[in-house]
PAMI-637106 format. One line per 5 residues: number of its first residue (from 1); their letters; for each residue z, y, x of C-alpha. Coordinates in pm, whole numbers, plus 32768, in hexadecimal, padded with zeros to 4 digits. Each point is the difference from the previous one (the first is absolute). Example, Ala and Ser with C-alpha at 12.3 -4.5 7.8 and 13.67 -1.06 7.14 Angstrom:
1 = AS = 830C,7E3E,84CE  7FBE,8158,8089
***
This chain:
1 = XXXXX = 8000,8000,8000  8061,811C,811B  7EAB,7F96,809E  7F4E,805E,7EC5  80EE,814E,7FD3
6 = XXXXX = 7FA1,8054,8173  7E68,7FC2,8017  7FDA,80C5,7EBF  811A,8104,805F  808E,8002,7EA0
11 = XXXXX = 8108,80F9,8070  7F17,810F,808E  7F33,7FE8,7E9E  812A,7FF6,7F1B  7FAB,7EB3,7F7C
16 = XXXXX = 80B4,7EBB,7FE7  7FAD,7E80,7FBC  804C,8003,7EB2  7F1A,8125,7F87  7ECC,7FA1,80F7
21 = XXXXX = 8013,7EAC,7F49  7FE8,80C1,7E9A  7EF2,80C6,807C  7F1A,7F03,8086  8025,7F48,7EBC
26 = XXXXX = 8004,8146,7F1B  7EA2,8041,80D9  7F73,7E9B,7FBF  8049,8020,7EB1  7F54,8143,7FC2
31 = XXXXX = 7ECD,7F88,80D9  7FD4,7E87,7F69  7F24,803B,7F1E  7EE4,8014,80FF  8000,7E6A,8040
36 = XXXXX = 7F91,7FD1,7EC1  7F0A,814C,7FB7  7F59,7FD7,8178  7FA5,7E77,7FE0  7F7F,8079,7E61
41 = XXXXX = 7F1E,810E,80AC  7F41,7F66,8131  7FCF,7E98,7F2C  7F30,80EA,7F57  7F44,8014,8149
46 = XXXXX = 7FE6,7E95,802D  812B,7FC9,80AF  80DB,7ED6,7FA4  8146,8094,7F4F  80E9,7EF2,8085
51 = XXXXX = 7F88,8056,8156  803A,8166,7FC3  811F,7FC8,7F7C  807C,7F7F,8158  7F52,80D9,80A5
56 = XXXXX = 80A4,813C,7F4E  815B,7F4E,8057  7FE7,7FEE,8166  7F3F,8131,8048  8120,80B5,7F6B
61 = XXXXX = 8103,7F58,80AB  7F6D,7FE6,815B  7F95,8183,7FD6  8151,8050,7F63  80FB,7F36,80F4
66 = XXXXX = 7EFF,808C,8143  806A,8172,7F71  8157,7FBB,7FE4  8050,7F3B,8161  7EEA,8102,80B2
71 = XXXXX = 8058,815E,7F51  815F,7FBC,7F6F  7F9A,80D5,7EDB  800B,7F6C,7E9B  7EBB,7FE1,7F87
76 = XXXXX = 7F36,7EE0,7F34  7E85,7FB7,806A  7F0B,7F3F,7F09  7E9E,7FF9,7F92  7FC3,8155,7F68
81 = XXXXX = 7FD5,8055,7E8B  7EB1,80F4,800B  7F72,7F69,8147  801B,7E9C,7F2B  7F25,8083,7EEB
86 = XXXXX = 7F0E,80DA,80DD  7FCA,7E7E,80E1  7FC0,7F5C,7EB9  7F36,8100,7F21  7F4A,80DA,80F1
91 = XXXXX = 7FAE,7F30,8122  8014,7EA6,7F82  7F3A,8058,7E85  7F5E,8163,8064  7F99,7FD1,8143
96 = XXXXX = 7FC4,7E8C,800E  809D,7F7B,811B  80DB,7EBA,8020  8154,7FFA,7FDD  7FE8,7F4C,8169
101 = XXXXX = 7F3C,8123,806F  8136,80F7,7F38  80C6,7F74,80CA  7F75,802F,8123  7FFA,817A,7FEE
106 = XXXXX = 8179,7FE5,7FAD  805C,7F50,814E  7F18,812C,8088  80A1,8105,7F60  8157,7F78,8076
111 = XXXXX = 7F6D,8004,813F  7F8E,8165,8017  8155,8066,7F45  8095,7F68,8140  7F43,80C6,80E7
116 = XXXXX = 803B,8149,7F59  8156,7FC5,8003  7FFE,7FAB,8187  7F43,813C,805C  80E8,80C1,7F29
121 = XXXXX = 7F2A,80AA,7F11  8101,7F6D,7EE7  8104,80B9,80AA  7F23,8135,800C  7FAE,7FF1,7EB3
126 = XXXXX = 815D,8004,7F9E  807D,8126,80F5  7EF7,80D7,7F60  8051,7FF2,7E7A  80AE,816F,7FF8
131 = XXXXX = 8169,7FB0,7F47  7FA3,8083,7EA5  7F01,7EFE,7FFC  80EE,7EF3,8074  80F6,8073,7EE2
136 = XXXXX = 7EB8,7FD6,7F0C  7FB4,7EAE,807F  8175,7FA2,7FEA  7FFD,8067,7E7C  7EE5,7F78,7F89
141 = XXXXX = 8059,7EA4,809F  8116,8046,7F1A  7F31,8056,7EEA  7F36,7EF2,8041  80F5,7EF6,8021
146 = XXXXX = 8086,807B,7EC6  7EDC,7FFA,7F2F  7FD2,7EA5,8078  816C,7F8D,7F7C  7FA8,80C0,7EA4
151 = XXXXX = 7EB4,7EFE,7FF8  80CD,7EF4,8069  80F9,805A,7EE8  7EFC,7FF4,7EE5  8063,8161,7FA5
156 = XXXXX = 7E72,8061,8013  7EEF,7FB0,7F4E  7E8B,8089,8010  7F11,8030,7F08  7E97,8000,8061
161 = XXXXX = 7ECB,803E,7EF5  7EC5,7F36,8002  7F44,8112,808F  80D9,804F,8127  7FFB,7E6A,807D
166 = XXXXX = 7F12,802B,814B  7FD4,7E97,8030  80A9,7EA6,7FC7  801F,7EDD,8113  7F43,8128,80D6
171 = XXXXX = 7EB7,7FD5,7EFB  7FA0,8078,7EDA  80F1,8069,7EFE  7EEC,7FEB,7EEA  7FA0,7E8F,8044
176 = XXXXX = 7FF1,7F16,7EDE  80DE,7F10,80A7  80F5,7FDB,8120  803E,7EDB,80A0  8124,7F56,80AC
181 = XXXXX = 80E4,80F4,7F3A  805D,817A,8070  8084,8058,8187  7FC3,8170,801C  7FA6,8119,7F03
186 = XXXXX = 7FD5,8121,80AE  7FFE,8157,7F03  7FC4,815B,804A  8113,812C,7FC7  8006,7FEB,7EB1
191 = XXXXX = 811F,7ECE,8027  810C,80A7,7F4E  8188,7F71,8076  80FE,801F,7F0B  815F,7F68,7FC6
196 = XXXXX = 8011,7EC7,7F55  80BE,7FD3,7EBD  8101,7F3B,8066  7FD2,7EDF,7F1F  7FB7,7F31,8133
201 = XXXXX = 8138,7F2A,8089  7F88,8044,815D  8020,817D,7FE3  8150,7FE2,7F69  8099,7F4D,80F2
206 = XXXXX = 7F51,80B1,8126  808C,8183,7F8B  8180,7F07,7FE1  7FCC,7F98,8166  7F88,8183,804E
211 = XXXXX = 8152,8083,7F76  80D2,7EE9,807F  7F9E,806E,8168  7FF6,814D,7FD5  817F,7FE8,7FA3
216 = XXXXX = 8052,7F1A,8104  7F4D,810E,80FF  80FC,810A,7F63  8121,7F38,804D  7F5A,7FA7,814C
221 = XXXXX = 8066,7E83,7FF4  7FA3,7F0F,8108  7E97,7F81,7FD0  7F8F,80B1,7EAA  7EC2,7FF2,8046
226 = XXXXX = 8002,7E5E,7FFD  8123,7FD2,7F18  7EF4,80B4,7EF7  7F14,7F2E,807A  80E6,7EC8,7FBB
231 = XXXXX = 806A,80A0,7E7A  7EBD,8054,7FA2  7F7B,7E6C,8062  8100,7F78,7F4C  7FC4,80DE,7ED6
236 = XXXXX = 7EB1,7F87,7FFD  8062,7EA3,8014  80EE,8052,7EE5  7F0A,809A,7F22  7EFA,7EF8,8032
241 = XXXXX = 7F31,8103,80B5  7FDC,7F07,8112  7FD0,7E8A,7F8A  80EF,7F0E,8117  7F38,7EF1,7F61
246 = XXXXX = 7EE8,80A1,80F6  80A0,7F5D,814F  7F58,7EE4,805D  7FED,7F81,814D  7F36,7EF9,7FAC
251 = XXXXX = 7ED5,80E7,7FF4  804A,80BE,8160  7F62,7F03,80DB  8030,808E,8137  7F47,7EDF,80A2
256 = XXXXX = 7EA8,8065,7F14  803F,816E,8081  8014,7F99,818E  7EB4,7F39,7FA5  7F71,8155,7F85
261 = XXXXX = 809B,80E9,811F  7F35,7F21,8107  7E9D,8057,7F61  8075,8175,8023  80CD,800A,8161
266 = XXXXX = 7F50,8081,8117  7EAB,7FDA,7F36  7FA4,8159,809B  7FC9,7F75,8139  7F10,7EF0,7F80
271 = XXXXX = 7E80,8007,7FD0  8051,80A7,7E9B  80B1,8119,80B2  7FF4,8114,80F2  7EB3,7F2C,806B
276 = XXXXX = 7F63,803B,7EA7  8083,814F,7FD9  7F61,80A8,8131  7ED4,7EDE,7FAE  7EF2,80DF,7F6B
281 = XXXXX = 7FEB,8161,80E4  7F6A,809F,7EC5  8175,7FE6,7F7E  8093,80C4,8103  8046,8151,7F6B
286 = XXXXX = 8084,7F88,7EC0  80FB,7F16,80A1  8077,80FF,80F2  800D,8118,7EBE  80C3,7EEA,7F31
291 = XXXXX = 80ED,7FB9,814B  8059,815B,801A  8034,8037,7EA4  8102,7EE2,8034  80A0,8098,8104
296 = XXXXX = 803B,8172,7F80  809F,7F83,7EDC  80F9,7F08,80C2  802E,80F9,8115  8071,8136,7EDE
301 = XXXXX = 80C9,7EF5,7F2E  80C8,7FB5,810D  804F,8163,80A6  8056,8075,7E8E  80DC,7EFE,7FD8
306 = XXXXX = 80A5,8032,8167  803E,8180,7FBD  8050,7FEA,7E85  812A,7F10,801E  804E,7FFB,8164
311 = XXXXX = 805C,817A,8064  8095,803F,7ED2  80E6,7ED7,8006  8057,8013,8179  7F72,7EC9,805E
316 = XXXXX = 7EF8,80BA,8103  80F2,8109,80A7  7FD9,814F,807A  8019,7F3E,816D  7EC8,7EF5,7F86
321 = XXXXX = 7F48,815B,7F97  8032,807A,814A  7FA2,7EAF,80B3  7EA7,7FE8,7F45  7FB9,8145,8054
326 = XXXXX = 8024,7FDE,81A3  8065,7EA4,8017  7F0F,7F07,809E  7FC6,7E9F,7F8E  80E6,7F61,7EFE
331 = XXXXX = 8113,8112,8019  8098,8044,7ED8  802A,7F23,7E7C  7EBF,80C1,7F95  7F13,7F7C,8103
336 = XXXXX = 805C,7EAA,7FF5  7FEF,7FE6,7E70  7EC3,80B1,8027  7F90,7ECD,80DA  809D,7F01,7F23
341 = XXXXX = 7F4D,8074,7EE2  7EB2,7FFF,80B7  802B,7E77,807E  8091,7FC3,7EAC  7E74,8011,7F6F
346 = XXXXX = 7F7E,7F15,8121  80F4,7F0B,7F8F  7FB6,8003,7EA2  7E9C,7FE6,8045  8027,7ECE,80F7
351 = XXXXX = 80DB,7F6C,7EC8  7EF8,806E,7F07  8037,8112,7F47  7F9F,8161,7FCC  808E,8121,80CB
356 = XXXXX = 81A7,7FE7,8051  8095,8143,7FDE  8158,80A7,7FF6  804D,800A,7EB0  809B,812D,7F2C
361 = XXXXX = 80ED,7F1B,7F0E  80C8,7FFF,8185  80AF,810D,7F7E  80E8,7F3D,7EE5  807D,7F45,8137
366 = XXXXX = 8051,817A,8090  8067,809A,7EDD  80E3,7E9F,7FF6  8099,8061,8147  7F1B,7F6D,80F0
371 = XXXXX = 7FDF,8097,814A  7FAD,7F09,8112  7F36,7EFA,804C  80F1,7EDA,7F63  7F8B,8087,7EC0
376 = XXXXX = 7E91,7FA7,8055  805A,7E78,80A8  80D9,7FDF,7E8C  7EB7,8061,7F54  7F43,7EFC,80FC
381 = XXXXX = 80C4,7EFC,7FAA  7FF3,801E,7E72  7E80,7FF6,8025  801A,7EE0,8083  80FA,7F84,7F2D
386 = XXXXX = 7F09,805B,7EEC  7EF3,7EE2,8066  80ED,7EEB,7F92  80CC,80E5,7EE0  7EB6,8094,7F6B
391 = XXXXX = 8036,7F96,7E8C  812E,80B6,8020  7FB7,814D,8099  7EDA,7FFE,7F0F  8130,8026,7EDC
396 = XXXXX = 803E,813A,8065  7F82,810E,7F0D  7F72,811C,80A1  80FC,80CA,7F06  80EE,7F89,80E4
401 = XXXXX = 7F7C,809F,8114  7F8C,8146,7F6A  814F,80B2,8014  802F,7FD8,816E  7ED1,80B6,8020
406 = XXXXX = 8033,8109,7F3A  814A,8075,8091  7F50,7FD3,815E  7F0A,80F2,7F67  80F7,810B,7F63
411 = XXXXX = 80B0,8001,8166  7EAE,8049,80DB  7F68,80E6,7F05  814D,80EC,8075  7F32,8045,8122
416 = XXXXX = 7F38,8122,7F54  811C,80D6,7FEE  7F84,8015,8185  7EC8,80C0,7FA6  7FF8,8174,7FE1
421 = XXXXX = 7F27,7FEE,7EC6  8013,8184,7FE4  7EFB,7FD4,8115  7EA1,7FBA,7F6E  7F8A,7FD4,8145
426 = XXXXX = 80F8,7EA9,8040  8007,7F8C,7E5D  7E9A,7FC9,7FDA  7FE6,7F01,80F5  8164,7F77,7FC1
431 = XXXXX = 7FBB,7FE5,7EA8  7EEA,7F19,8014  807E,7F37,810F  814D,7FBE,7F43  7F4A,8003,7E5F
436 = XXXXX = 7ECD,7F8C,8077  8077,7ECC,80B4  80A6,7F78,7EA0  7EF4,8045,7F3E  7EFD,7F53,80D0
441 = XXXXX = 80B8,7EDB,8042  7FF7,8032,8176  80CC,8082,8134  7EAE,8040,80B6  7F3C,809D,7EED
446 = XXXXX = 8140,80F9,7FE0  8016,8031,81A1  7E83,8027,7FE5  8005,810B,7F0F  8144,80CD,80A0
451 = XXXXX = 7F32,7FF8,810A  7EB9,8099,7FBB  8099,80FC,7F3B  80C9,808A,8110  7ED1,7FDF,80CF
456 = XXXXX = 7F34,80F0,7F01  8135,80F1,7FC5  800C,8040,8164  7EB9,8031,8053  7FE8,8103,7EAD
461 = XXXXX = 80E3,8094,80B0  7F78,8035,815D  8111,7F09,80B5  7F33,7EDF,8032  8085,7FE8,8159
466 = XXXXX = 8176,7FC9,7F98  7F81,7E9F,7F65  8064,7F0C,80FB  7E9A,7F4F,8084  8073,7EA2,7FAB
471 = XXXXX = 8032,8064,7E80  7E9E,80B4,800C  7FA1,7EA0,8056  8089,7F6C,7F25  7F77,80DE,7ED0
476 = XXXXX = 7EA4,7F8C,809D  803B,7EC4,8018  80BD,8010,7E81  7EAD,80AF,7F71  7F12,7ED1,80C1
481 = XXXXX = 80E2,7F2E,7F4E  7FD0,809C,7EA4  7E9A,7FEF,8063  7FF8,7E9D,8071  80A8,7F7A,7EB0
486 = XXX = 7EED,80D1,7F16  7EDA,7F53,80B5  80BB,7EA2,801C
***
C-alpha cells in the first residue's frame, strides 16, 4: 500500500486510496457505454462486433493504465465517439475504403500524433491559447459534458419535420424503401429540442438521481458523485427500468469474441492494410486529406480536454505550466499525458479499432476526487473486468450516469466568470468556443471556431501580429479541414 501512496504521491495531490479507487470506478462508469456503442458503429463497417468488442476493451485499458503509470494524471483513453462515426460513415461508406484500409490510417494518425508531440508542437500549441481562451475552452467542456449528461438523462427530445430530414442511412430520405432498418438520419437546423413530458420512467428517475447528488454535493459527503450513481441503478432496478432477467452469461462467449479479435488484430499490417491503402498512387491525396482530418480532430479533443479539466482542477500545476513551456523532453505531467494519448491511438489501431483518445467523461472521476494516476490503473482494471462482467455493466442505465455528468458540468462551466465579457474584443471568440462547442457536439469544432474568430477580430483590428504563429496555423490548418470534410 505505501508503495502505491509513494509512486503516485497521493500526499503532494491531496488524494488518498480510498477516493482514487471511487474515481477510477465513478470514471469507468461514466465512460462504459462506449464498449457497447463503438463495436454497434464499426460492425456497420464490416467489422466483426465481438472482435470489436475486445478490441474496444483493451485499447482502453492498455491506453488508460499506460496514462496512468507514465503521466500519473487521471485520465481514461478509448476509441473516440465522433472519430468512430467519421471511420464508419465518411471513409468506410463515403469514401469507399476498407475498414482494413480505415484502419490503417488510424495506426498512421497515431503515428504522426506521436511525432508532433515529440517535436513539441503539442506543447506549443498549448502555450499559445491566450488565457481567456483557455477559460472558454474550460467552460464549454463543461457545457459540453453537461449537455451530454442531459441526453444521457432522457430529459431531451428533438423533433425533426419531413422536409428538414437530409438523408437516411447516408442516402436518400425520399426512397420508397430502406433496407436493413434505420442507422443514421441526418436533418438540417430545423431539429427542434425540447423537454420531454416526463411520462417516461427513465426521465423520472434520472432528474431523482440529479437531485440526490446534487444534495449529497451540498453536504459534501464522501463519494457523491458514485453513491448517485449506485441510487439511481438501483432505482432503476426497482422500477423495472432495467430488466435483471437481461444477465446472461451464457450469451457472452468470450471464446467466440477472441475468435473475432484475431481476424481484426494487427490486420493493418497485412496485404489488406497499409499495403492496400498506399496500393493505388491515384489515392494519395484523399488518404492523406482523410489522415489529417483524423488527426486535427484527435489532436484538439485532447488539448481541450487537458486545459478544460486539468488547470482548473489542479491536476497540471502552475510548476507543469512552467515545465511545458522551457522544459525539454518529458518534463512535466502535461508532456507525458500528451505522449500517452498519442501512443494510446497506435494501440487501438494494432487492437482494431478506430482512433483512442483521452476522453472528456475523465472528468466524473475528477470531479469524484481523482487526482493521480491510481485513478486511471482503477479505471484499467474495470475495463478489463468488463470482458468477463459484460452482461452486467450493460445493466447500467445511462440515467445512472447522467447526473455525474451534469454536476461535472455545472462545476467547469464556473470558469466563465474568468472572462471579462465587458470586452467584445475577448467574448466573441469565448463565446463560441465555450456555446459553440455544446451545440455542435464537439470540443474541436468549438476550439476551431474560438479560434478563427480571434484570428479575424485581431486582424479587424490591425494586431495580427499579437496572434501567436502556431495558432495562425492552426486556423489554417482548421479552415483546410472545414474544406477537406465539404469535398469528402
Amino acid at each position: 500500500m505505501d508503495t502505491i501512496r509513494n509512486y503516485f504521491k497521493f500526499s503532494e495531490n491531496h488524494t488518498d486510496f480510498g477516493t482514487e479507487v471511487q474515481a477510477g470506478i465513478t470514471t469507468f462508469l461514466a465512460m462504459s457505454y462506449i464498449m457497447f456503442v463503438n463495436p454497434a458503429i464499426l460492425s456497420q463497417a464490416g467489422m466483426p462486433a465481438q472482435g470489436v468488442f475486445l478490441a474496444t476493451i483493451f485499447a482502453a485499458a492498455i491506453s488508460t493504465l499506460f496514462i496512468g503509470l507514465f503521466a500519473n494524471v487521471p485520465y481514461a483513453l478509448a476509441p473516440g465517439m465522433g472519430l468512430n462515426a467519421f471511420f464508419t460513415y465518411t471513409v468506410v461508406f463515403a469514401l469507399g475504403f476498407t475498414w482494413q484500409e480505415a484502419l490503417s490510417m488510424v495506426f498512421i494518425c497515431g503515428i504522426l500524433n506521436v511525432l508532433i508531440t515529440i517535436t513539441k508542437v503539442r506543447k506549443l500549441l498549448i502555450v499559445s491559447i491566450p488565457s481567456f481562451l483557455q477559460h472558454a475552452i474550460s467552460a464549454g467542456i463543461g457545457i459540453f459534458i453537461g449537455y451530454i449528461g442531459l441526453k444521457n438523462a432522457g430529459l431531451l427530445q428533438f423533433t425533426s419535420g419531413a422536409g428538414n430530414i437530409i438523408s437516411v442511412n447516408n442516402g436518400d430520405p425520399m426512397a420508397d424503401t430502406i433496407t436493413g432498418g434505420v442507422h443514421t438520419v441526418v436533418t438540417d437546423g430545423g431539429i427542434v429540442p425540447e423537454l420531454v413530458n416526463f411520462t417516461q420512467p427513465g426521465a423520472l428517475i434520472a432528474v431523482v438521481g440529479i437531485i440526490v447528488t446534487i444534495i449529497l454535493m451540498l453536504r459534501k459527503s464522501k463519494g457523491a458523485i458514485l453513491i448517485g450513481i449506485a441510487v439511481t441503478t438501483l432505482l432503476a432496478f426497482i422500477t423495472g427500468i432495467v430488466d435483471l432477467g437481461q444477465v446472461s452469461f451464457a450469451n457472452n462467449s468470450l471464446s467466440s469474441a477472441f475468435t473475432d479479435l484475431g481476424k481484426i488484430f494487427g490486420v493493418i499490417f497485412t496485404s489488406a492494410g497499409i499495403p492496400s491503402l498506399f496500393g493505388d498512387i491515384t489515392r494519395l491525396p484523399i488518404v492523406l486529406m482523410t489522415i489529417f482530418a483524423f488527426s486535427l480532430s484527435d489532436v484538439f479533443d485532447t488539448i481541450g480536454t487537458f486545459i478544460g479539466t486539468g488547470l482548473r482542477s489542479g491536476i497540471f500545476s502552475k510548476a507543469d505550466q512552467l515545465a511545458l513551456e522551457s522544459g525539454s523532453g518529458f518534463t512535466s505531467k502535461m508532456d507525458k499525458a500528451l505522449f500517452g494519448d498519442s501512443v494510446g491511438t497506435i494501440f487501438g489501431a494494432i487492437l482494431g479499432t478506430s482512433n483512442t483518445t483521452t476522453f472528456v467523461e475523465s472528468s466524473a472521476g475528477i470531479g469524484a476526487g481523482g487526482r493521480t494516476g491510481f485513478t486511471s490503473v482503477i479505471t484499467a482494471l474495470c475495463f478489463v473486468l468488463s470482458a468477463f462482467l459484460s452482461p452486467i455493466i450493460s445493466l447500467i442505465p445511462a440515467q445512472a450516469t447522467a447526473p455525474a455528468l451534469i454536476i461535472v458540468g455545472i462545476l467547469m462551466v464556473s470558469s466563465l466568470s474568468d472572462i471579462d465579457w465587458s470586452n467584445f474584443e475577448d467574448a466573441v471568440p469565448a463565446f463560441f468556443a465555450s456555446v459553440f462547442m455544446g451545440l455542435t457536439y464537439s470540443i474541436s469544432n468549438g476550439i476551431a471556431a474560438g479560434f478563427i474568430l480571434y484570428g479575424i477580430i485581431k486582424t479587424a483590428k490591425g494586431q495580427a501580429k499579437e496572434v501567436h504563429p502556431i495558432i495562425w496555423v492552426s486556423i489554417v490548418l482548421f479552415i483546410i479541414n472545414f474544406i477537406v470534410l465539404a469535398i469528402i
